[in-house]
C-alpha positions as a Markdown table, in Angstrom:
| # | Residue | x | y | z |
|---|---|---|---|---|
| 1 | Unk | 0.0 | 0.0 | 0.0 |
| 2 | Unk | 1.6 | 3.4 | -1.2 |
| 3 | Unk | 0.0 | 5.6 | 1.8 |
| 4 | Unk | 1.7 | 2.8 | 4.3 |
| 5 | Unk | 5.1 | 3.0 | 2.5 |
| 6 | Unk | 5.2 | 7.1 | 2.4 |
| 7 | Unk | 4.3 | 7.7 | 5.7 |
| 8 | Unk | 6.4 | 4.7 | 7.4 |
| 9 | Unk | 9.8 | 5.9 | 5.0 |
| 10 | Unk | 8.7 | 10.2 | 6.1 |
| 11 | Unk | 8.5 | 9.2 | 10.1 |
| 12 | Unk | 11.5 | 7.1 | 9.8 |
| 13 | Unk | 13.0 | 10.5 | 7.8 |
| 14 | Unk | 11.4 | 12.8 | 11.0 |
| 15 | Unk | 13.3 | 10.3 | 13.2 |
| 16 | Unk | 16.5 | 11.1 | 12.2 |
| 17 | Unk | 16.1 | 14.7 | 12.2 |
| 18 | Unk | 14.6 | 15.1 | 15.2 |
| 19 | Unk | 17.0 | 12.7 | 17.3 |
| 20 | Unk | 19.6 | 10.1 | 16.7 |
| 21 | Unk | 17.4 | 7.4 | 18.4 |
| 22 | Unk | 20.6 | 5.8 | 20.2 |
| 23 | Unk | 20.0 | 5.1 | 23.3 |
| 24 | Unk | 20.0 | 8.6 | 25.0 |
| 25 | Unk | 17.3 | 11.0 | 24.4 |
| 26 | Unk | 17.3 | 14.4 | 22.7 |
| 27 | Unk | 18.6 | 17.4 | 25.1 |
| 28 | Unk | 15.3 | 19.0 | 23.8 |
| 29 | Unk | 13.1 | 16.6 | 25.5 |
| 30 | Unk | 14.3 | 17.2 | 29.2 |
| 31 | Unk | 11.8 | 20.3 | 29.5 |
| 32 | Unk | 8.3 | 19.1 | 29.3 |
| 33 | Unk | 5.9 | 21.6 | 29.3 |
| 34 | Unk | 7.9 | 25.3 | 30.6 |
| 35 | Unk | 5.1 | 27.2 | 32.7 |
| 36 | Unk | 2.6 | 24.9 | 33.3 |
| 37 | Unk | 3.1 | 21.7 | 34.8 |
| 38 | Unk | 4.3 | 22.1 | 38.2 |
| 39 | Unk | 6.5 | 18.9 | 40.0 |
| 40 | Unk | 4.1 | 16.0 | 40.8 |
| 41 | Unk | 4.0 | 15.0 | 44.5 |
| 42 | Unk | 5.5 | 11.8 | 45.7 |
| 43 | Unk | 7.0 | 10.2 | 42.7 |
| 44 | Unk | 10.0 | 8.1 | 44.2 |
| 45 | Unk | 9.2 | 5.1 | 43.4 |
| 46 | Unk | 11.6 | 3.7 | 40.8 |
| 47 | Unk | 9.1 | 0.7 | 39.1 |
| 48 | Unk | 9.7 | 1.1 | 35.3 |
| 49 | Unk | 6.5 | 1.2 | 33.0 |
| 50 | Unk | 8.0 | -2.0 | 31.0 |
| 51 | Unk | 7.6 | -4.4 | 34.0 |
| 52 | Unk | 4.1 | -3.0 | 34.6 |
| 53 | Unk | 3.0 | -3.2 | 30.9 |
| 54 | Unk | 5.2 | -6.5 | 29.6 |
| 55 | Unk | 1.9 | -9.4 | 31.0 |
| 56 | Unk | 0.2 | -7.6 | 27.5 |
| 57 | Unk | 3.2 | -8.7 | 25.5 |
| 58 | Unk | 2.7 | -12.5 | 26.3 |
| 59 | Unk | -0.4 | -12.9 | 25.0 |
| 60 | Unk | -3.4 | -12.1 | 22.2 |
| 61 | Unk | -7.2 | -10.9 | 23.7 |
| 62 | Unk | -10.3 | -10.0 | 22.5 |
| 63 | Unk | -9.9 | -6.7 | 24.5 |
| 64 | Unk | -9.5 | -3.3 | 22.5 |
| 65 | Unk | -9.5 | -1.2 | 25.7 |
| 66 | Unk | -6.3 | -2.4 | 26.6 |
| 67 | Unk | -2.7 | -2.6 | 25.6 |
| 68 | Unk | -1.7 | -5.5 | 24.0 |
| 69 | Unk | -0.4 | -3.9 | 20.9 |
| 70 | Unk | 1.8 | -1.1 | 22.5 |
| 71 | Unk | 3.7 | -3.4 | 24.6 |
| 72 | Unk | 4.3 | -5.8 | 21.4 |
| 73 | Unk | 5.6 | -3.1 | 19.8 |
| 74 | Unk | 7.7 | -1.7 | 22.5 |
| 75 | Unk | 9.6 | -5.5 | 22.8 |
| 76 | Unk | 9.6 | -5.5 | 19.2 |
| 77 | Unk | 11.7 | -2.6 | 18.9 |
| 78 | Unk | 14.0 | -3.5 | 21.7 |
| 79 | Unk | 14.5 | -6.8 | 20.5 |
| 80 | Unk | 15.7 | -5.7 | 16.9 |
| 81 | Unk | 17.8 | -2.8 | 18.7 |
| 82 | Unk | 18.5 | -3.0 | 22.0 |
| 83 | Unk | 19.9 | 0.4 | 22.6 |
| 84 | Unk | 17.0 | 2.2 | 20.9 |
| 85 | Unk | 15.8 | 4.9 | 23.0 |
| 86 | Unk | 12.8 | 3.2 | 23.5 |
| 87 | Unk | 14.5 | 1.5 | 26.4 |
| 88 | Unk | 13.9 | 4.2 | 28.5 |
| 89 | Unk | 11.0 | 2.6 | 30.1 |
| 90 | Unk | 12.6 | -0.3 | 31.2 |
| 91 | Unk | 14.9 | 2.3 | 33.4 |
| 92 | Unk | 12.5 | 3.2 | 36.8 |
| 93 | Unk | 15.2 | 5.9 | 37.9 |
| 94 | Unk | 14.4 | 8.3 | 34.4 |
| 95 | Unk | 11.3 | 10.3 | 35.1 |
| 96 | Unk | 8.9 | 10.4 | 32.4 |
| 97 | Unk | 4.9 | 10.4 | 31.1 |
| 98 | Unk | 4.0 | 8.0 | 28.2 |
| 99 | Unk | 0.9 | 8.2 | 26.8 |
| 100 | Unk | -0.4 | 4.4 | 25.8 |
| 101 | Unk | -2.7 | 4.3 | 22.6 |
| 102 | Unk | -5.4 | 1.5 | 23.2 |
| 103 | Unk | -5.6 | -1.9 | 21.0 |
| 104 | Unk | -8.6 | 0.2 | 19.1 |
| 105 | Unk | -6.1 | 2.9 | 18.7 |
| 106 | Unk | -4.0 | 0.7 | 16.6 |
| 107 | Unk | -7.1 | -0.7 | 14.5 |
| 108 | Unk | -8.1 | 2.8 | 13.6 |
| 109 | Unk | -4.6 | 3.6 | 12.5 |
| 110 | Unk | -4.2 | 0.5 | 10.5 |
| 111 | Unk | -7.9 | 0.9 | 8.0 |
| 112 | Unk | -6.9 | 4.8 | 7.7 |
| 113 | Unk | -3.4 | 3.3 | 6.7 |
| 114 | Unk | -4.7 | 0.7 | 4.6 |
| 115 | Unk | -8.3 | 1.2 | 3.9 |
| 116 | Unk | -8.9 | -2.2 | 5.5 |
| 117 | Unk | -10.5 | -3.3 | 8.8 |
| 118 | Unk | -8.4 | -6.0 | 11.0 |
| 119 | Unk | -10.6 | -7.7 | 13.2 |
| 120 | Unk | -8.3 | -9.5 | 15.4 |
| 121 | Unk | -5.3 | -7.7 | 17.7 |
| 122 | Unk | -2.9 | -10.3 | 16.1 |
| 123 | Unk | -3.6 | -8.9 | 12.5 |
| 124 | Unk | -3.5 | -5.5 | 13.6 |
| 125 | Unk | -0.2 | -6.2 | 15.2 |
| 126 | Unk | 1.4 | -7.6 | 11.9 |
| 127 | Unk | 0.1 | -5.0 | 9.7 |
| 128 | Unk | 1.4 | -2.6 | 12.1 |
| 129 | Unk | 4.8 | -4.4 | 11.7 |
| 130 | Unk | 5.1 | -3.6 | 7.5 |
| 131 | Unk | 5.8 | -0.4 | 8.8 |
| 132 | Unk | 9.4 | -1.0 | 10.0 |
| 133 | Unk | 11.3 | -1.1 | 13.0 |
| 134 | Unk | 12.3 | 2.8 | 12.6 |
| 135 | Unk | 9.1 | 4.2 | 11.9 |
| 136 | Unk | 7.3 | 2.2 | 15.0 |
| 137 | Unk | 10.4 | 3.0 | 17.3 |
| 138 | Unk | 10.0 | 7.0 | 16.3 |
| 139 | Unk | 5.9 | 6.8 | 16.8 |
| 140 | Unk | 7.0 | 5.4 | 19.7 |
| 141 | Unk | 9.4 | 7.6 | 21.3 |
| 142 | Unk | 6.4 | 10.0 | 20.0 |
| 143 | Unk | 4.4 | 8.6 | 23.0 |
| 144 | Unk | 7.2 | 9.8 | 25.4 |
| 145 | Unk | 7.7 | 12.5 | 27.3 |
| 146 | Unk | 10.9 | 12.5 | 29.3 |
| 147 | Unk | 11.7 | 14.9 | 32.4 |
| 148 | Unk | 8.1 | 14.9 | 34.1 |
| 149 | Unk | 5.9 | 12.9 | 35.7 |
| 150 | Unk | 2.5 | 13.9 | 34.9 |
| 151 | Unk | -0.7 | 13.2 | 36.7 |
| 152 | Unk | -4.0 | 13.8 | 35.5 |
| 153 | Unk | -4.8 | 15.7 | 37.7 |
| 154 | Unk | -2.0 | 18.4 | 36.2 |
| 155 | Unk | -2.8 | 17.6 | 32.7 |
| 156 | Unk | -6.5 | 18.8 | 33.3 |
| 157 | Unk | -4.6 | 21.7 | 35.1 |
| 158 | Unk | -2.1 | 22.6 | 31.9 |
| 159 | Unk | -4.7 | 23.4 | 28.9 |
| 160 | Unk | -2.2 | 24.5 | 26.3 |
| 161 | Unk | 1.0 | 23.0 | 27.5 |
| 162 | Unk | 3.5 | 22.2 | 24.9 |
| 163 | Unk | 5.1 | 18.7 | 25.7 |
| 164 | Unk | 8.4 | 17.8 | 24.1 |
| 165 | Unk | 8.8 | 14.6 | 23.1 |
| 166 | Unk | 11.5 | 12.0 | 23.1 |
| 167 | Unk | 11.4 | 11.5 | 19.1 |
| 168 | Unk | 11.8 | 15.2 | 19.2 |
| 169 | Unk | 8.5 | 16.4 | 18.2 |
| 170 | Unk | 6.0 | 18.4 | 20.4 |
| 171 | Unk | 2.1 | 17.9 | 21.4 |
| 172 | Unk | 0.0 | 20.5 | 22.9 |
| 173 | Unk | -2.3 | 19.5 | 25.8 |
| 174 | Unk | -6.1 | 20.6 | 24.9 |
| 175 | Unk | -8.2 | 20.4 | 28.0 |
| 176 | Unk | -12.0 | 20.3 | 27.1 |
| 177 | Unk | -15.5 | 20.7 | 29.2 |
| 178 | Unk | -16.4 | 17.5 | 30.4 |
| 179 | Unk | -13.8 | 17.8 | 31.7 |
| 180 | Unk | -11.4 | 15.9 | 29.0 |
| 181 | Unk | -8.5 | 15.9 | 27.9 |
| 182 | Unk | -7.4 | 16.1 | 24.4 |
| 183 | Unk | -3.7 | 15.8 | 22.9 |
| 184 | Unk | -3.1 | 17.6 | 19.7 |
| 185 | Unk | 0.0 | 16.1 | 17.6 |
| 186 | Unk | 1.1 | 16.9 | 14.1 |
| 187 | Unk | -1.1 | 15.1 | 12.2 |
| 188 | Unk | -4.2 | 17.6 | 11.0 |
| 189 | Unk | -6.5 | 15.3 | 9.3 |
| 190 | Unk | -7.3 | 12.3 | 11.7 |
| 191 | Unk | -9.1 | 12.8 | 15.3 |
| 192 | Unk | -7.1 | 13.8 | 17.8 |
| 193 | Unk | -6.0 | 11.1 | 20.4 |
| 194 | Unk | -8.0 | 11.8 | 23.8 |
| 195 | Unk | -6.7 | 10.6 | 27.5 |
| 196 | Unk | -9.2 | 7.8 | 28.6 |
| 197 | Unk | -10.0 | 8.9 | 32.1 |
| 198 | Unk | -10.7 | 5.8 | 33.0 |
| 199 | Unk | -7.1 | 4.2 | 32.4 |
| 200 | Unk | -5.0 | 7.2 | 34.0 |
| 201 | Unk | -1.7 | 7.4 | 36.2 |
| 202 | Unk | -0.6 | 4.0 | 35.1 |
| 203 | Unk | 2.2 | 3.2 | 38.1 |
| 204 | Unk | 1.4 | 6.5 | 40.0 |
| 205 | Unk | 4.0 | 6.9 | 43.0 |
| 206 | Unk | 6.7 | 6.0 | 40.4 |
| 207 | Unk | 8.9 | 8.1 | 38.1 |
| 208 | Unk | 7.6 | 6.8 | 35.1 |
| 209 | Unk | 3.3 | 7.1 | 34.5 |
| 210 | Unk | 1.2 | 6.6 | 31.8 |
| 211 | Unk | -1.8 | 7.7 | 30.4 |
| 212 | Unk | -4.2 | 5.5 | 28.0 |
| 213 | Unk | -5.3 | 7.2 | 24.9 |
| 214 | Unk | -7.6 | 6.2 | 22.3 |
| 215 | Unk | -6.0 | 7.3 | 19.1 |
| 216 | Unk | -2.2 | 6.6 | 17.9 |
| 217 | Unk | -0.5 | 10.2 | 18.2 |
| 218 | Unk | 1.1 | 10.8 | 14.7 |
| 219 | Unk | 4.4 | 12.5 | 14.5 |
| 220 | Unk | 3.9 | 13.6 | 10.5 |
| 221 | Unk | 0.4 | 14.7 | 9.0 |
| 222 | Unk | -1.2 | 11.9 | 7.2 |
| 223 | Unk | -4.0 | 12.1 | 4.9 |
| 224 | Unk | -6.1 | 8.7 | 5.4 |
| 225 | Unk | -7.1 | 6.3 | 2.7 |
| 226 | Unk | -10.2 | 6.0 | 4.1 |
């Protein structure tokens, strides 16, 4: 599929541009959001998000709410370059927020890539794959945002905060009536991805929290097959 190929070789591009994807992240990154997310309150635990999210790698569901796709692709990555940057949430002791798109997430992504519907996590999981290690490490690192453990309580505090990622990019923090909260990335034709209230401050007390989302955050616009 043409749309696949062009965006998976122009994020791969973006990725090495923005940061070298070794294993240390961009000296952009360390500031999160200048201004308007204050230090989070106890936050010494040092449990890294990988050992909380790695059960979803070991196994297929029927789930979409959950993260079985993320975590593939996170061990994925790793396992074809173990120094990627990505490996920054296997290290407790580096603070950081990651914001996990949902199995549905994926789904979404891969019928706007493709024009096709997966029905299965598996399927969506492999045609997730054809994009190449480099493009699924920089979405990724996309995800990340190193320097600041965020709660949700902040976020819904920090409506127009600028977060720096570690692939180098940035995402603005939209906070909505409702209350909820929306994250606007660079891509200007699909839905933005939205913090699912209900799956927030993933390993709170610890340096390293995450957020589910219901939408892959896009590092490069990308105009949707369908």
């Amino acid at each position: 599929m043409k749309v696949r190929r062009t965006f998976a070789i122009a994020v791969a591009g973006a990725a090495l541009l923005g940061t070298t994807m070794a294993g240390t992240l961009p000296a952009q990154a360390t500031t999160a959001a200048r201004g308007h997310v204050v230090a989070a309150g106890d936050v010494s635990g040092t449990r890294a998000l990988a050992t909380v999210v790695a059960p979803y790698a070991k196994s297929w569901n029927h789930n979409w709410h959950d993260y079985n796709i993320v975590t593939h692709a996170v061990f994925a990555v790793l396992k074809a370059k173990p120094t990627s940057a990505v490996g920054v949430l296997a290290d407790g002791k580096v603070a950081l927020t990651a914001f996990l798109p949902n199995d549905k997430a994926f789904q979404i992504l891969v019928k706007k890539l493709t024009g096709k519907m997966t029905y299965t996590e598996s399927s969506t999981y492999k045609a997730v794959l054809t994009l190449g290690v480099p493009t699924i490490e920089a979405v990724l690192l996309y995800h990340v945002v190193p320097g600041a453990t965020i709660t949700s309580a902040q976020a819904l505090k920090a409506n127009g905060a600028q977060l720096t990622t570690a692939q180098g990019g940035k995402i603005r923090v939209k906070v909505n009536a409702g209350p909820s909260i929306e994250l606007v990335d660079a891509d200007k034709y699909m839905t933005n991805p939205k913090v699912v209230l209900a799956r927030v401050d993933i390993n709170k007390g610890n340096k390293q929290i995450a957020h589910g989302i219901d939408r892959v955050l896009l590092p490069l616009p990308l105009k949707p097959v369908a």
